[in-house]
C-alpha positions, -999 to 999 in steps of 0.1 A, spaced: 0 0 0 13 33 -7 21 60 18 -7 85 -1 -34 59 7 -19 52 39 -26 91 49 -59 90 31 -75 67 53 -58 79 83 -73 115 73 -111 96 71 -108 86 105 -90 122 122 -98 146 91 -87 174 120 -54 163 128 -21 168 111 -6 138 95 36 135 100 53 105 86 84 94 97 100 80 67 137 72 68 153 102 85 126 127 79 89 131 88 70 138 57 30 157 53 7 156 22 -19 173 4 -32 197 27 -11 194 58 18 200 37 4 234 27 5 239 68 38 230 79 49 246 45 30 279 56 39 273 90 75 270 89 85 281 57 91 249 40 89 243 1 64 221 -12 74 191 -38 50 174 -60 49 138 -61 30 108 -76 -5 122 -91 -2 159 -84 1 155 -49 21 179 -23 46 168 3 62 189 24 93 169 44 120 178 76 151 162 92 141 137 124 163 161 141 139 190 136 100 173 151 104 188 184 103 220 175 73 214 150 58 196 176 65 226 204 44 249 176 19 231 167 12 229 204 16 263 211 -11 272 180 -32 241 196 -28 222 165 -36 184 165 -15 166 148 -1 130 145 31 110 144 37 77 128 65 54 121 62 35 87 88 11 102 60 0 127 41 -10 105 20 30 105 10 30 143 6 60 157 41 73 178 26 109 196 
């Protein structure tokens, strides 16, 4: 299964939360919540695989995403695709 249909149907479930995917050594968004963190933090967009936008950041980096999104009371969500997508924070 794809990581864009992996986000899709964790988007059905928690449409208000923002999806972070921790692929390799850096936490990926799409679609929408890449326009956030993009906006957010200043981040460029990339397009991938049918027209969709990711925005990506070093491992290094997710506290202080996480410290903002916390301070703007933004939900958001953190998942491992080594564990098999369940949910880290």
């Amino acid at each position: 299964m794809k990581v864009v249909n992996i986000v899709k149907a964790i988007k059905q479930i928690h449409p208000e939360y923002i999806v972070l995917i921790k692929i390799g050594k850096f936490y990926y968004s799409y679609s929408k919540d890449a326009y956030i963190v993009s906006y957010i933090f200043n981040y460029k967009l990339k397009i991938v695989e049918e027209n969709i936008r990711v925005c990506a950041f070093p491992v290094f980096i997710l506290n202080k995403i996480m410290a903002k999104f916390e301070e703007n009371k933004i939900n958001y969500i953190v998942i491992d695709r080594r564990n098999n997508y369940e949910v880290d924070e």
